[in-house]
C-alpha positions as CSV (number, residue, x, y, z in Angstrom):
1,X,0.0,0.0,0.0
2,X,0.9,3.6,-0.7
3,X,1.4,5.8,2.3
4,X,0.0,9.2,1.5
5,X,0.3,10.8,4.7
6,X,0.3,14.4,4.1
7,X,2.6,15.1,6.8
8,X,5.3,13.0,4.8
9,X,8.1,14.4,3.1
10,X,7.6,13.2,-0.3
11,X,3.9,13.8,-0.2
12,X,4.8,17.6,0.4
13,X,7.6,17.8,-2.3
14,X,5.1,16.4,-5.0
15,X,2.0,18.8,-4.2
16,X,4.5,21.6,-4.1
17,X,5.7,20.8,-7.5
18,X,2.1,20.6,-8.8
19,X,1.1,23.8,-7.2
20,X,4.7,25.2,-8.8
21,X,3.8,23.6,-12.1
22,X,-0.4,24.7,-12.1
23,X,1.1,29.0,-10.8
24,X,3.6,28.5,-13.8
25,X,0.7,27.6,-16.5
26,X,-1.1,30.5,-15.4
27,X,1.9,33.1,-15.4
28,X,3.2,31.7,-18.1
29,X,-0.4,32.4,-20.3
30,X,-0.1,36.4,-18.4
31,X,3.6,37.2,-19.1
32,X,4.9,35.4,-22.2
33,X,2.0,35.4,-24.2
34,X,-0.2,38.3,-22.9
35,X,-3.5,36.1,-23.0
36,X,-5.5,35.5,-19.5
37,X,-6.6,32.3,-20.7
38,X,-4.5,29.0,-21.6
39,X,-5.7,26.1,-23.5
40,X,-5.1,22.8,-20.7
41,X,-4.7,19.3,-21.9
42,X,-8.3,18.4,-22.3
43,X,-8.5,21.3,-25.2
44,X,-10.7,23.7,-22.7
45,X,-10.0,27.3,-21.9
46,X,-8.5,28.0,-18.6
47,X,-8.8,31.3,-16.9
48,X,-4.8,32.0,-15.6
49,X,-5.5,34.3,-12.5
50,X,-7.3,31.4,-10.8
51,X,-4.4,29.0,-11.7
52,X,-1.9,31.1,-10.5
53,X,-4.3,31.7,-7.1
54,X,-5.1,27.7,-7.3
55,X,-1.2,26.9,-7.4
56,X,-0.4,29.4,-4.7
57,X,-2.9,27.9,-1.8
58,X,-1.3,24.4,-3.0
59,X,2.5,25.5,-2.7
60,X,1.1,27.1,1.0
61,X,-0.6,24.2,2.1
62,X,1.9,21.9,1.3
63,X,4.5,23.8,2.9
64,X,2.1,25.2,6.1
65,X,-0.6,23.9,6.5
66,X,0.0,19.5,5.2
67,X,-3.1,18.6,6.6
68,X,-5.5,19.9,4.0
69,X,-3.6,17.6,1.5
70,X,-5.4,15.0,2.3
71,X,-6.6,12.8,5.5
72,X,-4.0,9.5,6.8
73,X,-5.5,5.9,6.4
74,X,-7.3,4.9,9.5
75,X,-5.5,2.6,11.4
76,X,-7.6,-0.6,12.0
77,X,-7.4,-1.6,16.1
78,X,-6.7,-5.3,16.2
């Protein structure tokens, strides 16, 4: 089994990188090509200020606040 405790190391490190990788999208669609939309994989438009606020709150969470990542197993009492 996976252990996806959010207060693990690894776990932190992977939703910082997708919070880094979702703020870059949307700064990337503001700066480089002056557009506040961006086209994502599934073809749709994206608006960019809420992917640079949604990748923000991720990079904080995962770096402040782990517990909003996501909830441990429950541990079943023998």
């Amino acid at each position: 089994m996976l252990d996806t405790d959010p207060k693990r190391p690894l776990t932190r490190i992977v939703a910082a990188l997708a919070g880094l990788s979702i703020f870059g999208w949307g700064l990337g669609a503001i700066l480089w090509r002056g557009d506040l939309h961006y086209k994502n994989w599934f073809g749709e438009s994206v608006f960019a200020p809420f992917a640079i606020l949604f990748g923000v709150i991720i990079v904080l969470g995962a770096l402040f606040k782990p517990e909003i990542l996501g909830k441990p197993p429950k541990r079943l009492k023998r």
